[in-house]
N, C-alpha and C positions, 0 to 999 in steps of 0.2 A: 602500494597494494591496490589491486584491482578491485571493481563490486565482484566480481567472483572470486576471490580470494590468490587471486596467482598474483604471481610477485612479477616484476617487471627487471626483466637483467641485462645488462649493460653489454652490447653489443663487443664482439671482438673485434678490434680494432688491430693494425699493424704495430702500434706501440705496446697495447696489452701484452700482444704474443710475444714480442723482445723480450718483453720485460718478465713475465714467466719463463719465458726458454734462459734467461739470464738465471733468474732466482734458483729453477732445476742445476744449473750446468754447477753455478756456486754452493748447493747444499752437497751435491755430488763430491763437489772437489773439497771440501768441507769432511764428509764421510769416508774419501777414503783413506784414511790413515786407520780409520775402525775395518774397514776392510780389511786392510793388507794385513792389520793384527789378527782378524777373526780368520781369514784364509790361513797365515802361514801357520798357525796355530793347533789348528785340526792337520794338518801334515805331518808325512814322520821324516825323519832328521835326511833320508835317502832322498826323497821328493824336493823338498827343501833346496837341496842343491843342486839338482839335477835340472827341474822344471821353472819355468818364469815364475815370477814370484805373485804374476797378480791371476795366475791361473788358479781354479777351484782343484781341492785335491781330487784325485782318483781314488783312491781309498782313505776317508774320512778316519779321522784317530784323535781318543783323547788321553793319547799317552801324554801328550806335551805338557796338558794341565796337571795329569797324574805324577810327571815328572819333578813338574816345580812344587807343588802340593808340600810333597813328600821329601826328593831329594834335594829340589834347590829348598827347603825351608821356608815357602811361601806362605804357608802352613802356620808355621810359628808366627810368624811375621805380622801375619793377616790379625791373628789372636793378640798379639804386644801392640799393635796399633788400635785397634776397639779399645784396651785397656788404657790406653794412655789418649788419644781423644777424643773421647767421651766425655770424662770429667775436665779436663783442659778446655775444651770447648763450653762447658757447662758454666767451670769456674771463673772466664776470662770472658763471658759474657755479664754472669751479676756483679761482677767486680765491676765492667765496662757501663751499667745500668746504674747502679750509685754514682763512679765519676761521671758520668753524665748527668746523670740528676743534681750532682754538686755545682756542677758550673751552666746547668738552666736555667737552674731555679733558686738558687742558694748565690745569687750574685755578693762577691764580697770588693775591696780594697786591691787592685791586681788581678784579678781573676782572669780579667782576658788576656792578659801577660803571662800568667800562668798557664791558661788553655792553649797557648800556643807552644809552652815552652814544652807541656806536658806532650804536644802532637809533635814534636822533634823527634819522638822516637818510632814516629813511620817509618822516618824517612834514613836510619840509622840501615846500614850494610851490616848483616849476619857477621861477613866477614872480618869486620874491622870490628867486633866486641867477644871475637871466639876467647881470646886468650884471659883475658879479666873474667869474660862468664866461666870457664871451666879452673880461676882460681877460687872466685867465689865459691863453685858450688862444689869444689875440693875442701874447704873449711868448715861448711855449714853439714858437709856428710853426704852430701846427695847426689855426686858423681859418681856414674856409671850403674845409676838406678833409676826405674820407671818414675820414681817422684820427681828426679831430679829433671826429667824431660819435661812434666806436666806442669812444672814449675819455673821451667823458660822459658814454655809458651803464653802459659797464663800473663806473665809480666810481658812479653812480645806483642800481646792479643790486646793489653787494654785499650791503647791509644785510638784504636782504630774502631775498636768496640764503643770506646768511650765517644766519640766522634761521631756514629750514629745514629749511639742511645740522645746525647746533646741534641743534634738534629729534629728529632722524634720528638721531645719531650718542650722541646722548644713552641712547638703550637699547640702544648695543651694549655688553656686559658688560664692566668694567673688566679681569678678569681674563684674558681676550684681550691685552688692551695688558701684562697682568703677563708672562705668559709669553714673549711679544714681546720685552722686555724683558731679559726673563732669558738668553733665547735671544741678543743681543745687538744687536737692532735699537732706533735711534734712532729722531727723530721723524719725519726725514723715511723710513725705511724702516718705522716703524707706520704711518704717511700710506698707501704708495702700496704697500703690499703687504697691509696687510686691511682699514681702512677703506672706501679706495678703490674696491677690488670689492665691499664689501660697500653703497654706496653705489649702485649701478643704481635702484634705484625714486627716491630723492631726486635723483640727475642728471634722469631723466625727467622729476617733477617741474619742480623748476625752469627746465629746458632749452624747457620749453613754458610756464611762465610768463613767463621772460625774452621769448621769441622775441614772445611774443601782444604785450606790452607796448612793446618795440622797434619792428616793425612798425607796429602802430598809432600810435605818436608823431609830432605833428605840428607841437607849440612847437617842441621843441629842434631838429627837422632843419631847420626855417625860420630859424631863429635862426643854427646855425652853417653852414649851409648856402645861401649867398645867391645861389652862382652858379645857373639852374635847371638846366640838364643835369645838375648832381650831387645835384638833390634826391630824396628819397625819395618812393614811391610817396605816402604820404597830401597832400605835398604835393602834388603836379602832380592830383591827384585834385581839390582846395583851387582850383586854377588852373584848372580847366576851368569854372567858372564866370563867366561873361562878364560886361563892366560894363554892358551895354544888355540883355542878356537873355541865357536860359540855354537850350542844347541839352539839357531835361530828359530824353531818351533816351540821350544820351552823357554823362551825367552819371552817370544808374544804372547804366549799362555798366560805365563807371569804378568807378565805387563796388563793383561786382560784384568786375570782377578785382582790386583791391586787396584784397578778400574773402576770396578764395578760398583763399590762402594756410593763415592762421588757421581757416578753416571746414575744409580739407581735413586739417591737421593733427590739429585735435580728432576730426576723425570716425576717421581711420587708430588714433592711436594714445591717444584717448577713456581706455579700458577701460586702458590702462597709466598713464597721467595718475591715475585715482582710485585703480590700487592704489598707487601711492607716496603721493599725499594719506594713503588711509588708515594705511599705513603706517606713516609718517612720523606719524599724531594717538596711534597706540595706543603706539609705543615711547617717545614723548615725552611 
């Protein structure tokens, strides 16, 4: 900064302007699949076929959205996925915040043999456990009901949950838990009176990876979910496609609001999402 308060800015150079003309061309190519959703979307089913597809309509319409809303049961869908995760998300993070608190701070006999065997189940294929999960949870009662979905995410969600809250909790100072301690709190009151608040950026964290990952799942709520009034949004999203041909403007519509959740989410709380990431890499 100058004695007169002006700032001093960095001359444009040939590299600068690459490198901008780069960054534009790639967020462009980046955006446009939200385009070609948001265009063919507001189109009615006539246009659609008739005109290119990355042209802007001629007559702007929100039948498509009204279509899916209503007739494809986007509707429903949109409503059976808030109910289901929410609390999935919720529950498969404090579960995910104890097992990580257990193997931070609670070092035992195996523990690291066990934290590893415990993070096996990242890396387990949905596919290769369908038929064992929908035995189980044919015996325990909870196939083909909202609990029984919120209940294979929850177990899905911990390892990975568990794996961040670990990271997090990992450079909070031993000597907090000492004094804690001393003072005469146990594990569950070093749990839920300093960890626990001291944990906001890693809740945020995984409270939005959870939620992005639940949402968008479309194996398992087709799987345990057969009745369709109780399916989740990506399903009925999955079912507006016809077996003779496709309403491709009530499709994108669909696709849109099933969207929007996850898109509004990052955009709102973005900026608190990467300070717990960071967070969460430099204390770990």
């Amino acid at each position: 900064m100058t004695a007169t308060g002006t700032l001093h800015r960095k001359p444009l150079t040939i590299g600068r302007i690459f490198t901008y003309a780069f960054l534009v061309v790639a967020a462009l190519w980046f955006l446009m699949p939200i385009y070609m959703l948001l265009v063919t979307s507001i189109k009615n089913f006539e246009e659609v076929t008739t005109a290119r597809m990355w042209m802007l309509p001629i007559k702007p319409t929100i039948d498509g959205f009204v279509s899916a809303w209503t007739e494809g049961k986007i509707g429903s869908g949109f409503v059976n996925s808030i109910w289901i995760t929410v609390p999935a998300s919720i529950i498969s993070s404090l579960m995910g915040s104890l097992n990580g608190y257990v193997f931070a701070k609670w070092k035992f006999k195996g523990s690291n043999l066990l934290f590893l065997l415990f993070l096996f189940g990242m890396f387990l294929p949905y596919q290769g456990v369908l038929i064992p999960m929908v035995q189980m949870l044919v015996r325990i009662g909870l196939y083909g009901k909202p609990a029984g979905l919120i209940f294979v995410h929850c177990i899905f969600g911990i390892p990975i949950c568990a794996l961040m809250f670990r990271s997090y909790y990992a450079g909070v100072p031993n000597e907090l838990m000492d004094a804690a301690k001393i003072d005469g709190c146990g594990f569950w009151n070093i749990y839920a009176r300093i960890l626990l608040p001291l944990a906001a950026p890693a809740f945020a964290v995984v409270l939005l990876w959870q939620f992005t990952s639940i949402w968008n799942d479309f194996i398992i709520g087709v799987i345990v979910l057969s009745n369709p009034n109780l399916s989740p949004v990506m399903v009925s999203v999955q079912n507006l496609a016809g077996s003779l041909y496709t309403k491709w403007n009530v499709q994108m519509a669909g696709a849109l609001i099933a969207a929007f959740p996850t898109i509004f989410v990052y955009l709102v709380l973005g900026k608190l999402f990467m300070r717990g990431l960071l967070a969460g890499s430099i204390k770990g």
